[in-house]
N, C-alpha and C positions, 0 to 999 in steps of 0.2 A: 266698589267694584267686586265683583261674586268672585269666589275662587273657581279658575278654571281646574285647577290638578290638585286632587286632594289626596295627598300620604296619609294614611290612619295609621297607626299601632305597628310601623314596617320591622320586620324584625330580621335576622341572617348572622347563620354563623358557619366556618367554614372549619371543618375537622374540628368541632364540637370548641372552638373559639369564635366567640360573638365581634360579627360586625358591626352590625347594624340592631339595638335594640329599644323597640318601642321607641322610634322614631316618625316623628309628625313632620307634615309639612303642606302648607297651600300655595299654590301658584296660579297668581290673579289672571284672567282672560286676557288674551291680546300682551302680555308682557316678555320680555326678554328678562330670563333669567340666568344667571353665569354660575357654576361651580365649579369650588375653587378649595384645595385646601391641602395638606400636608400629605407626602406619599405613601401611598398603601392607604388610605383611610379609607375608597373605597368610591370616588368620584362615576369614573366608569361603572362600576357595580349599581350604585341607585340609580344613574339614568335607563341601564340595561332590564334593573328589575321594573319599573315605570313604565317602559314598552314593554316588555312582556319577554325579554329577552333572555330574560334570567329570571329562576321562579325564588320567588320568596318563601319564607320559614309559616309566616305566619303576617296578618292583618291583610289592609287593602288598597287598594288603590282604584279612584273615581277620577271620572275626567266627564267635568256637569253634572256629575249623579249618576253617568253611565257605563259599562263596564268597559274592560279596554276592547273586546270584542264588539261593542258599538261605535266604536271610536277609529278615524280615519287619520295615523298615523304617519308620520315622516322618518327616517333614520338614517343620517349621514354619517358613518362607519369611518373610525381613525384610520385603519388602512385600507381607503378606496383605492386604491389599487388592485386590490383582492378584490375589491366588494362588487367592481363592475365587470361585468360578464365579455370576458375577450373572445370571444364569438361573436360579439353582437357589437355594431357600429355604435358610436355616440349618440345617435339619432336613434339607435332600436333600443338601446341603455333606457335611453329617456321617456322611449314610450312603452316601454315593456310593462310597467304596472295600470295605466291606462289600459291596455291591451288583457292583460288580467281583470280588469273590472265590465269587460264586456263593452265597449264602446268601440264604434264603426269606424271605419278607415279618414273620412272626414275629422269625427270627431278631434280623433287623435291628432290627426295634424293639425288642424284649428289651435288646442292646446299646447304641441309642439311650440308652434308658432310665439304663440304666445309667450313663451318660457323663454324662447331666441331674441324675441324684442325687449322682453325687461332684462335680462343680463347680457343684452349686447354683444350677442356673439361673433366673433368675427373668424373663428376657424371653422374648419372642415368637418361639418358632424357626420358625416360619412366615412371617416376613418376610424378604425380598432383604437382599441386605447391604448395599446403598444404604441400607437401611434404618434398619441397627443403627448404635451408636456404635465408636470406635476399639477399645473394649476388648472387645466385644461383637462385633466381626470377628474379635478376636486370640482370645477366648476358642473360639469356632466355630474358627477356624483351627487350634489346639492340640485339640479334642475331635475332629475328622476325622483329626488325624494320631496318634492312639491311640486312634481307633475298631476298627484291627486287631489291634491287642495286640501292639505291633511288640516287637522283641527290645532295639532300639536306637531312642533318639529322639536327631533332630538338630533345634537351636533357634537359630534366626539372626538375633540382636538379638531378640530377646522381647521387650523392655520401650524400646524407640527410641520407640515412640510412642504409650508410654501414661502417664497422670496417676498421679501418687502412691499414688492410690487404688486404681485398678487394679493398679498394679505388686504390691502389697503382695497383693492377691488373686491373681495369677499365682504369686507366687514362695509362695504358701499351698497351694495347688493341685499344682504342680509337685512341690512336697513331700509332701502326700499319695499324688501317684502314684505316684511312688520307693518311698515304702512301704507302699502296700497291692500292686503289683505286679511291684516290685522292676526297671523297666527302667531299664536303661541309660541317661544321657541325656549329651550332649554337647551345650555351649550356648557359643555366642560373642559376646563383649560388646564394647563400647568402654565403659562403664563399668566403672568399678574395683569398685564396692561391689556394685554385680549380681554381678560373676565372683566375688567372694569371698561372697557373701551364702547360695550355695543349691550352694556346690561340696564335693565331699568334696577335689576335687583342683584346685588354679588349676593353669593350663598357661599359664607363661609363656614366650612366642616372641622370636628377636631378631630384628634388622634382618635384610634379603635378605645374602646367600644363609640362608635360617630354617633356626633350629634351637632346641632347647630349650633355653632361658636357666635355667628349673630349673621344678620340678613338686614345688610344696609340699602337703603332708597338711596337710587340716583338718580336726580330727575333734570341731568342737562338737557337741554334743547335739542331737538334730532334736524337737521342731520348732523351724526357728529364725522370730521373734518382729519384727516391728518393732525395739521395743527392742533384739536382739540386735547392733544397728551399735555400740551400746555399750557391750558389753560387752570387760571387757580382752582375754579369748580373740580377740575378730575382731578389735580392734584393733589388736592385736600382730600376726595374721598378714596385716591389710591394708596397716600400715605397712611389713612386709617384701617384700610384692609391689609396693610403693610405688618403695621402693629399688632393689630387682632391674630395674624397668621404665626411671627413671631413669638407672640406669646404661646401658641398651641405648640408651636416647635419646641418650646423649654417646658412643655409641660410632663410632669413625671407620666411614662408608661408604664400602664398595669398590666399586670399580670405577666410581662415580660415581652409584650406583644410589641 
C-alpha cells in the first residue's frame, strides 16, 4: 500500500531550540493513524505543520506527490468550541465550507443530508452552538470537517472533552467513515487507549529533539466495540505502547529541554 502522507527531512525549532529535526514519516492511504507521546514533544505541532497550520523550518511535506495546496483537507480543532462559528446554526457550521467551494443550494443540502444520516443525528441543527451540548459541538465540529470529502482528516484531541458516552459514539462514527470512505485520518491523543482504540498505526514520539520511538501495526478487526479494551489483541498491543512510552519518560533530556 502507496504512502498517502509523506514527511521528508521536517525540521522546527522554537527560539532557536530544535523540535523537530530531520524527521521522516509515511502514512499509508486510507489508514488511521494515532499520535501519541510524552508532553511538550510536539504532537499538536506536527499534525498543525502537515496541514499547513504551522510553517515548518525547513523540508516537505506530500500528500500522493502533491502539494498541500492540491490536497482537500479536514481539521477537527481541540477547542471546537472556538472553532465553530456562533453566528451560524449547526446546520450553516456544516455547510459553510461546501458553500466556500461554490456549490448550489441543492448541492449542499444533498450533502448535508448525507452527513445527518451517517452520524445519526437526532438534535436540532438549527440551533447556535451555545446552544448544543459538548458532544453535539464535537459532533458539528467533525461533520463540517468531512463535509468536503477531504483526502485526509486531522483530529486534535477528539474526545478531551467528552463523556463516556459520547466518546464511544465518536470513535463509532470515525470508524464508519474510514470505511465507507476510506480517508485518511491522523488523530492526536493524550490518552493511551483512544490512540490505541481506532488506530491501524500508534505513532509513538520521544522526548525533544522528536523523533519516532517506533510505529506499531494494529490490525484488529473493525469494527472495534466498547468491549474491544478487552480483548487480549488490544491489550497486548496497549501494554506495548505502555512500555515503549515509559521508557521515553526515563529517558535523559538534552540540553536541558
Amino acid at each position: 500500500m502507496r504512502a498517502h502522507v509523506s514527511i521528508q527531512h521536517l525540521c522546527k525549532s522554537f527560539g532557536g531550540v530544535p523540535l523537530y529535526e530531520g524527521f521522516n514519516l509515511e502514512i499509508k492511504k486510507g489508514k488511521i493513524v494515532s499520535v501519541f507521546g510524552p508532553n511538550g514533544c510536539g504532537k499538536s505541532t506536527l499534525i498543525n505543520m502537515i496541514a499547513g497550520l504551522q510553517n515548518i523550518d525547513s523540508g516537505q511535506v506530500l500528500f500522493d506527490g502533491k502539494t498541500l495546496e492540491q490536497t482537500k483537507i479536514g481539521y477537527v480543532f481541540q477547542n471546537y468550541r472556538d472553532a465553530l462559528f456562533p453566528w451560524m446554526t449547526a446546520r450553516e457550521n456544516i455547510a459553510y465550507p461546501l458553500k466556500r467551494m461554490g456549490m448550489n443550494t441543492l448541492q449542499v443540502s444533498k450533502r448535508v443530508e448525507e452527513l445527518v444520516e451517517l452520524f445519526e443525528i437526532k438534535f436540532n441543527l438549527n440551533q447556535f452552538p451555545y446552544e448544543l451540548s459538548g458532544g453535539q459541538q464535537q459532533t458539528t465540529s467533525i461533520m463540517r470537517a468531512l463535509a468536503c470529502e477531504p483526502e485526509v482528516l486531522f483530529l486534535d484531541e477528539p474526545f478531551s472533552a467528552l463523556d463516556f458516552e459520547m466518546t464511544l459514539f465518536i470513535r463509532e462514527k470515525l470508524q464508519e467513515t474510514n470505511l465507507k470512505t476510506g480517508v485518511t485520518m491522523v488523530i492526536v491523543s493524550h490518552d493511551l487507549e483512544d490512540a490505541v482504540f481506532l488506530a491501524d498505526q500508534i505513532l509513538l514520539l520521544t522526548r525533544r529533539p522528536t523523533q519516532i520511538a517506533a510505529l506499531l501495526e494494529f490490525n484488529m478487526a473493525r469494527p472495534r466495540l466498547a468491549g474491544s479494551v478487552s480483548d487480549p489483541e488490544f491489550i497486548k498491543i496497549k501494554s506495548e505502547a505502555l512500555e515503549i512510552f515509559q521508557r521515553e519518560m526515563h529517558r535523559p533530556v538534552l540540553n536541558g529541554i
